[in-house]
Structure formats: structure tokens, C-alpha cells
C-alpha positions as CSV (number, residue, x, y, z in Angstrom):
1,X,34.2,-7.3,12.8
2,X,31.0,-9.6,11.8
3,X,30.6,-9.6,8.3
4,X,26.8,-9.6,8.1
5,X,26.8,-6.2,10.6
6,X,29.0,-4.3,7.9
7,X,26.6,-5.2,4.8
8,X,23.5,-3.0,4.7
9,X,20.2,-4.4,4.2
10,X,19.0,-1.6,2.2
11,X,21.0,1.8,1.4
12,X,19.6,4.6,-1.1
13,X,21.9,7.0,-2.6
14,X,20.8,9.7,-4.1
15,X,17.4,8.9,-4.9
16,X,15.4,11.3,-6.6
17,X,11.2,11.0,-7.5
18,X,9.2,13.6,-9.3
19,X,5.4,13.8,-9.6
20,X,5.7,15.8,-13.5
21,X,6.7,19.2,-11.8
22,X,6.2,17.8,-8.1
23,X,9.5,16.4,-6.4
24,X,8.4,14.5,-4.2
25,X,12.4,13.2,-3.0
26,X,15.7,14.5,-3.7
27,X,18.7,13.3,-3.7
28,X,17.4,11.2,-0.7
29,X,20.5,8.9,1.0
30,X,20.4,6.6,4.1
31,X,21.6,3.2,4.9
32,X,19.2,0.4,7.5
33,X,21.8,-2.4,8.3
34,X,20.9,-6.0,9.8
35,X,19.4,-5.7,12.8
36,X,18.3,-1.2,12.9
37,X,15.3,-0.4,12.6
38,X,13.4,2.4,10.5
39,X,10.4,4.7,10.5
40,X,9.1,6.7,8.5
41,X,7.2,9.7,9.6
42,X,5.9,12.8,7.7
43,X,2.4,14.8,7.0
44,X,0.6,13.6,4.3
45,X,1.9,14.1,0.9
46,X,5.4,14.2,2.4
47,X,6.8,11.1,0.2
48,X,6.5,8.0,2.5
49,X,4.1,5.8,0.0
50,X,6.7,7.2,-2.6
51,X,9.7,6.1,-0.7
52,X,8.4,2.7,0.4
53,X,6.9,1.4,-3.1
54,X,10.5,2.6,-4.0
55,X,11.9,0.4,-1.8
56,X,9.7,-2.5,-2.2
57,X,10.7,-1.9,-6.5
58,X,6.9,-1.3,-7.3
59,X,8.6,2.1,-9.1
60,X,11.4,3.2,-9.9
61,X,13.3,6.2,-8.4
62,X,14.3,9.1,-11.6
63,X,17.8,9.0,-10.4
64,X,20.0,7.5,-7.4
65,X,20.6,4.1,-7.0
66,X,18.7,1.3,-4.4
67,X,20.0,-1.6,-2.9
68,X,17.8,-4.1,-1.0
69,X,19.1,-7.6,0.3
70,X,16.4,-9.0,2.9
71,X,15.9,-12.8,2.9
72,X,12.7,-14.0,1.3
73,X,11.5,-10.9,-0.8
74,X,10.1,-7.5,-0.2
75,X,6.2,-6.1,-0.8
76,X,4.1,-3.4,-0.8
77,X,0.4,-3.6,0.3
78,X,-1.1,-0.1,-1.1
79,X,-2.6,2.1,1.5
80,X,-6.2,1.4,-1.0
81,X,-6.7,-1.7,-3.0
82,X,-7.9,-2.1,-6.6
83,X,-10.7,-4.7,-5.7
84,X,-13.9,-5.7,-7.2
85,X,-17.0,-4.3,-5.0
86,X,-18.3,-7.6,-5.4
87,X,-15.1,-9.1,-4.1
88,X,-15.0,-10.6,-0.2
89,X,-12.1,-10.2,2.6
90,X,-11.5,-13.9,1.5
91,X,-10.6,-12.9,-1.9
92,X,-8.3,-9.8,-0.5
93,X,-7.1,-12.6,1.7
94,X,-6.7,-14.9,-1.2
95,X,-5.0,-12.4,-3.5
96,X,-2.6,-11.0,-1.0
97,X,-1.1,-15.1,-0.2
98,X,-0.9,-15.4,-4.0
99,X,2.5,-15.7,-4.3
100,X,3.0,-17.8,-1.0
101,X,0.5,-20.4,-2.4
102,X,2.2,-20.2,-5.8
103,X,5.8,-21.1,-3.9
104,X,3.9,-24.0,-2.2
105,X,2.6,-25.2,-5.2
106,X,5.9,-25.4,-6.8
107,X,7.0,-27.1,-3.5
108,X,4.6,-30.2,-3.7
109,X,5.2,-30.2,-7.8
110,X,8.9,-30.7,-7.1
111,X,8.1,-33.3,-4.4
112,X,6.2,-35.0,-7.1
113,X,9.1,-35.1,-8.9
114,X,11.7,-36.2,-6.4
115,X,9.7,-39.0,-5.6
116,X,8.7,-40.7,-9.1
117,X,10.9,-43.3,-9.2
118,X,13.7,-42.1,-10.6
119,X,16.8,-41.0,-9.1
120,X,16.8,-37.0,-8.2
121,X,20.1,-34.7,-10.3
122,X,21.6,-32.5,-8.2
123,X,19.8,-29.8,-10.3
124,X,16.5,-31.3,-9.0
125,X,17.7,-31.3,-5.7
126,X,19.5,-27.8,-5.4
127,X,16.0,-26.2,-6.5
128,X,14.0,-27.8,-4.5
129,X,15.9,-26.7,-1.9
130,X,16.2,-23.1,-3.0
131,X,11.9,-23.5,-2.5
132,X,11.9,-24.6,0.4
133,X,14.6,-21.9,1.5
134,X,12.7,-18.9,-0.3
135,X,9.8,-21.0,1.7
136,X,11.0,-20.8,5.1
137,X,12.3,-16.9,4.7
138,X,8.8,-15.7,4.0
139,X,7.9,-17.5,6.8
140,X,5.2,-19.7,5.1
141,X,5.1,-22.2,7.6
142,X,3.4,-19.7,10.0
143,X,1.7,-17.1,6.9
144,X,-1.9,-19.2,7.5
145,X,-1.8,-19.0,12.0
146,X,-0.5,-15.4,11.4
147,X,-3.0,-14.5,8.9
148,X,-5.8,-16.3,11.3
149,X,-4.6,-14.5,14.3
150,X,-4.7,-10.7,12.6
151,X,-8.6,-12.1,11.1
152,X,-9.4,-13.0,14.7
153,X,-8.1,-9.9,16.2
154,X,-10.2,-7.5,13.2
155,X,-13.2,-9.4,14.3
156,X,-13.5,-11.7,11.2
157,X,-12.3,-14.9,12.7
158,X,-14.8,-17.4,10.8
159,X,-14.3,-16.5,7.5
């Protein structure tokens, strides 16, 4: 048996999330290992923005237990955004590659570092590679042509 097929990438047992009087999941249990795939389907008011910032640890559930192991890290884009009229698609833009800039930043700091003359610990070296894996499994090589391509295709190429 592979090893990585028997450990789940995300399993909730038992998960429970009230509204004050509302439940809006109970006792909720299901397991998505490497490689499955999920939906999630329902009417409106059903639970699926409950269960997904759930998942993504933007709230936490009122009982039951959730386990997520995905490589790089896990989001959740709200279905409406708190922005500032004034604000432009940039700025959304901007805002929602925050944390993908702040990772590179760290990146070319500890390049700075590595390279100042002196020689590099292990420490400096093991965490410059955990960047530049935590780097590679959000993909942020390709974030700016994948962000260009889904601006292109809503019309707003020339931003």
C-alpha cells in the first residue's frame, strides 16, 4: 500500500456549527484523500460558506474535530469583499497576493543574507529552504501569469 494514498488530506469528524439557535452543520463527518476530489452543492443557506471557511480555519466549528494537510496553505476568498468604494481591482489584486508577496520578500531578505560575506549556518540554510519550499507549493512562480491570464479572460487585461 502507498503511504501518501492512506493519509487523508482533510477529514472532519463530527463537526458541528450553530448560527445562536440556527444549526447550520451537525455532527458533519467525511474524509477527501490525495488525489479525490470534492464538491459541495446545496440551496442557499444550506452551510457551504460555513463548511469551507471551516475548512480553510477562518472559524472554528462548536464541536468535532478538523484535520487539513495540503502543501503550501489553505484560503478562503469570501463570496463579498470588505473593500473601500474608492479601492481599484489592483488593490483587490494587491490585497489578495499579500501573503505571496510577503513570502517573496522574506525570500530575497534571506538571499541578502546568504550572500553577505559570511558563511551561511545550517539554520540559515534550512529556512531558506523551507521559503522557498512553502514558495514553490503555493505555486508563486506562476501566481503573477495565472493572475494575468484570469485578468485577461474577465476583460481587464491592462490594468
Amino acid at each position: 500500500m502507498h503511504p501518501q494514498r492512506d493519509r487523508a488530506q482533510l477529514t472532519m469528524k463530527d463537526v458541528s456549527k450553530a448560527y445562536g439557535d440556527r444549526s447550520v452543520l451537525d455532527q458533519v463527518t467525511l474524509t477527501v484523500r490525495p488525489g479525490e476530489k470534492a464538491a459541495v452543492i446545496g440551496e442557499n443557506g444550506s452551510g457551504k460558506s460555513t463548511l469551507l471557511r471551516l475548512l480553510a480555519g477562518a472559524e472554528r466549528p462548536d464541536s468535532g474535530e478538523i484535520t487539513v494537510r495540503f502543501p503550501g496553505s489553505t484560503g478562503y476568498l469570501a463570496q463579498t469583499l470588505a473593500l473601500d468604494p474608492a479601492d481599484t481591482v489592483q488593490d483587490a489584486v494587491d490585497a489578495a497576493l499579500a501573503g505571496l508577496r510577503a513570502l517573496e520578500a522574506a525570500i530575497r531578505e534571506a538571499e541578502e543574507s546568504l550572500s553577505a560575506g559570511h558563511e551561511p549556518t545550517d539554520g540559515e540554510l534550512a529556512a531558506y529552504g523551507d521559503l522557498l519550499t512553502a514558495y514553490e507549493e503555493r505555486d508563486g512562480y506562476r501566481a503573477d501569469a495565472r493572475t494575468e491570464a484570469a485578468l485577461h479572460g474577465l476583460g481587464l487585461a491592462h490594468l
